[in-house]
C-alpha positions as CSV (number, residue, x, y, z in Angstrom):
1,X,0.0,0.0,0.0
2,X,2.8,2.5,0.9
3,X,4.6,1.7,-2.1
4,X,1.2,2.8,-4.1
5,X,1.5,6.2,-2.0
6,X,4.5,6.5,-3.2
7,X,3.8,5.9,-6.9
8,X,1.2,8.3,-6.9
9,X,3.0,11.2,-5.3
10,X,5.8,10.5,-7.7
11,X,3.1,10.9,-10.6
12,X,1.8,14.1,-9.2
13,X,5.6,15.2,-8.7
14,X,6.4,14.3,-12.3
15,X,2.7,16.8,-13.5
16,X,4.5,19.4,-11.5
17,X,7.3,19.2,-13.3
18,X,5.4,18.8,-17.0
19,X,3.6,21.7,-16.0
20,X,6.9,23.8,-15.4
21,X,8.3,22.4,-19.0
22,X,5.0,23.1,-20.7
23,X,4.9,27.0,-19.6
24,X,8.9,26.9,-20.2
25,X,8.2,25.7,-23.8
26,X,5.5,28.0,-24.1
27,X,7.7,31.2,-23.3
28,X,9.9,29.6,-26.0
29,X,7.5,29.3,-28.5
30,X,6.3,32.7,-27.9
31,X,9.7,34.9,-27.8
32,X,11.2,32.7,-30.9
33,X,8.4,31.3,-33.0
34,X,10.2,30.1,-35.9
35,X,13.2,29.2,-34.9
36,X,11.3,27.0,-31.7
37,X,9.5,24.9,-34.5
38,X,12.8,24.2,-36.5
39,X,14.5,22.9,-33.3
40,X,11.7,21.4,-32.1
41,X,11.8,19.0,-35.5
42,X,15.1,18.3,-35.3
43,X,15.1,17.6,-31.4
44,X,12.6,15.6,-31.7
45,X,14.0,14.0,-35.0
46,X,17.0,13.0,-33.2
47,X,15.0,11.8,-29.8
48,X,13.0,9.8,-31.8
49,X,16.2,8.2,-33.4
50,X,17.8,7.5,-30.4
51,X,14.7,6.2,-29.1
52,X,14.5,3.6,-32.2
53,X,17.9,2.5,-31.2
54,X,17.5,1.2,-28.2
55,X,14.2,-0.2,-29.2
56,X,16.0,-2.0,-32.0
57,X,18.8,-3.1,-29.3
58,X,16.5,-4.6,-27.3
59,X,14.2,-6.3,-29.9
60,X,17.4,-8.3,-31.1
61,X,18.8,-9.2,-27.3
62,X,15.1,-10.6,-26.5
63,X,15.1,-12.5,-29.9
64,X,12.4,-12.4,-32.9
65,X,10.1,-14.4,-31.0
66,X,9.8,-12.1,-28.1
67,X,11.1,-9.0,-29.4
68,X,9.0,-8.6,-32.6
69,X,6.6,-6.1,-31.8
70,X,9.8,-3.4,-30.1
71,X,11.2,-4.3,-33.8
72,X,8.2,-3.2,-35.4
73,X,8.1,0.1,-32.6
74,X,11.8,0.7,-32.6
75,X,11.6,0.9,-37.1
76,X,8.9,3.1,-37.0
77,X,10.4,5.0,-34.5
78,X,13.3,5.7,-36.7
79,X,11.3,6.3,-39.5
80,X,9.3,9.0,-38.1
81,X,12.8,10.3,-36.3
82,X,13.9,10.0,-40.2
83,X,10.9,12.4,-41.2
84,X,11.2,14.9,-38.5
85,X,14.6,15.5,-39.7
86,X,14.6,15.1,-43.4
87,X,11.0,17.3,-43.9
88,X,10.8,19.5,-41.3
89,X,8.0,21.6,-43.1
90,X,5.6,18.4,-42.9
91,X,5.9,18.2,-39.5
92,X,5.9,21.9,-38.4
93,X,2.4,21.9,-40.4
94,X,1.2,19.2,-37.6
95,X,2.8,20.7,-34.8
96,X,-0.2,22.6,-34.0
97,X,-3.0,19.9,-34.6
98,X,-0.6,17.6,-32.2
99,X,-0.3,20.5,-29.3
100,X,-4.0,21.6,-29.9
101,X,-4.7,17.9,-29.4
102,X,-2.9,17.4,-26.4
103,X,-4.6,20.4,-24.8
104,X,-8.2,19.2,-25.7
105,X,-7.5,15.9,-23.8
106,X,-5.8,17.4,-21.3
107,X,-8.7,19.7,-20.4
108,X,-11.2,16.6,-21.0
109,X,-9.5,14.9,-18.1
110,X,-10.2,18.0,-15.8
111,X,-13.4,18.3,-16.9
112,X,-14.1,14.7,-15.9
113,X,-12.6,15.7,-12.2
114,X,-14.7,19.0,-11.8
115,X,-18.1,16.9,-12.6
116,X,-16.7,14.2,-10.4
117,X,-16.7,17.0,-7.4
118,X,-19.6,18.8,-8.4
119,X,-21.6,15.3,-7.9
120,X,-19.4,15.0,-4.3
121,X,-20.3,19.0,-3.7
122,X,-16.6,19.4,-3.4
123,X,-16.1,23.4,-3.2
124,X,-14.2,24.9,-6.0
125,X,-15.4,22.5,-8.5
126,X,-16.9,25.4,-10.2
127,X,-13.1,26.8,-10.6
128,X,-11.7,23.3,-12.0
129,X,-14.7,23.4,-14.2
130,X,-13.9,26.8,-15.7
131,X,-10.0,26.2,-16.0
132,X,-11.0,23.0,-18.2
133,X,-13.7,24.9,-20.6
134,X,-10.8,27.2,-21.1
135,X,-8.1,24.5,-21.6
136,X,-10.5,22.9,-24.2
137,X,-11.3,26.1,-25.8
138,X,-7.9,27.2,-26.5
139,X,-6.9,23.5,-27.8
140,X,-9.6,23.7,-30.2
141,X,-8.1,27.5,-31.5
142,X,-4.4,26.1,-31.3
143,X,-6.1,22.8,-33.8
144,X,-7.8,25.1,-36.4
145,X,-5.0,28.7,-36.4
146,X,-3.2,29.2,-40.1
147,X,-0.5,30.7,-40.1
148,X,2.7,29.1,-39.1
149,X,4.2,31.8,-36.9
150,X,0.7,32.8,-35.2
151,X,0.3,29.2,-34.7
152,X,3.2,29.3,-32.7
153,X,2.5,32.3,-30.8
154,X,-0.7,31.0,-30.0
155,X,0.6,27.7,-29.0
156,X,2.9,28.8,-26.9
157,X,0.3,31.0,-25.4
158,X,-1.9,28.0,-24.6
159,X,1.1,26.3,-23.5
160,X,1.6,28.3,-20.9
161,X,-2.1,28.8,-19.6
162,X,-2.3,24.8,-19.8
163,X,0.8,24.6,-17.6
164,X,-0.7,27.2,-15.3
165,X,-3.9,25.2,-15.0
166,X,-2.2,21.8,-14.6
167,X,-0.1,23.3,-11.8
168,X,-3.6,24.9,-10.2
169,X,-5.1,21.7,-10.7
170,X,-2.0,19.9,-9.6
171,X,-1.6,21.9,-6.2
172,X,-4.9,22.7,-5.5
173,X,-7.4,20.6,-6.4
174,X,-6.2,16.7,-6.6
175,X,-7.0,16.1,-3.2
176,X,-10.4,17.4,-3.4
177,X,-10.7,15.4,-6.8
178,X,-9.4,12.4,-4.3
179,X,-12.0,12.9,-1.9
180,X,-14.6,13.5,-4.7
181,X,-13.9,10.2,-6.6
182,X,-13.7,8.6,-3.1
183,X,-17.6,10.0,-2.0
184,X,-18.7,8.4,-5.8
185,X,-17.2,5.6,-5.5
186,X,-18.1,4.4,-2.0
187,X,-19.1,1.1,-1.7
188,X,-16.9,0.2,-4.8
189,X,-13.4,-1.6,-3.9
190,X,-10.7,0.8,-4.4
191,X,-6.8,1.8,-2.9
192,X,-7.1,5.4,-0.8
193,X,-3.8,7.1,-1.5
194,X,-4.5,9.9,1.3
C-alpha cells in the first residue's frame, strides 16, 4: 500500500514538473516562433532516433520471437525520427494539430474531475470546471490557427495557460478530486492514497 503512495506522489511530482516544462516551452515558443518549430523538428527527430535505437537493441537481445513487436516500434520510431529530420516543413504543419490535441485531452480529463466534485459538492469545482472549458477552448483554437508563426505564438500561449492550470489543478485541487472520486465511488473496492 505504501509503495502505491508513493507511486502516486511520484506521478503528481512528475505533472508538476510537466507543468513547469510546458509554460517553459510556451515562453519559448512565444519569444522565438520560428526558430522553436525548426528545433523542435530536429530535437525531436534525433530523440525519436535515439529512441528507435535502443528499441531496435532490445528487440534483437530478446530474440524475434519475443522481441518482434519493439522491432516493429523501434523501425517506426526511426522512420518517423527520419521524417522529423529530413522534412521539417511536414511536421511543423502538424505541430499545431498535435499540441492543440494534447490540450483538448488534457482539459477533457479536468473536466471529468470538476463533474466528479460537483456530484461530491466538493467546493471549488466550479473553478476546476472553468480552468478546463478554457483549456478545451484554446486547444480547439491552437487545432484550427493558419498561419505558421501565429500558430506558434498562439501555442505557446496556450502552452503556458495549460501549464498554469495543470499546476492549479496539480496543487490545488487533486485532493479534493481524491476525496470526490472517493464520496462516488463508495461502496466500490478501491486503494485510498491519502
Amino acid at each position: 500500500m505504501e509503495q502505491i503512495k508513493k507511486l502516486f506522489q511520484k506521478f503528481k511530482l512528475e505533472t508538476i514538473i510537466s507543468s513547469i516544462l510546458l509554460i517553459a516551452l510556451g515562453v519559448l515558443f512565444m519569444v522565438f516562433p520560428s526558430d522553436s518549430t525548426d528545433a523542435l523538428c530536429t530535437v525531436g527527430g534525433i530523440i525519436l532516433i535515439c529512441i528507435s535505437s535502443v528499441i531496435i537493441i532490445a528487440s534483437i537481445a530478446y530474440g524475434f520471437l519475443l522481441g518482434g513487436h519493439l522491432l516493429i516500434s523501434g523501425v517506426s520510431f526511426m522512420l518517423l525520427g527520419i521524417f522529423c529530420l529530413v522534412y521539417p516543413d511536414v511536421i511543423k504543419n502538424i505541430l499545431p494539430i498535435i499540441f492543440g490535441v494534447y490540450i483538448v485531452i488534457d482539459g477533457s480529463i479536468s473536466l471529468v474531475d470538476s463533474l466528479y466534485c460537483a456530484s461530491a459538492r466538493i467546493s471549488g469545482w466550479v473553478v476546476l470546471l472553468l480552468i478546463s472549458i478554457v483549456t478545451i477552448a484554446l486547444g480547439g483554437f491552437v487545432m484550427f490557427s493558419t498561419t505558421l508563426d501565429t500558430i506558434t505564438m498562439v501555442a505557446g500561449i496556450c502552452l503556458i495557460v495549460d501549464g498554469v492550470c495543470d499546476l492549479v489543478k496539480t496543487l490545488v485541487f487533486s485532493r479534493k478530486v481524491r476525496t470526490a472520486k472517493k464520496k462516488f465511488l463508495e461502496g466500490y473496492n478501491y486503494i485510498d492514497l491519502d
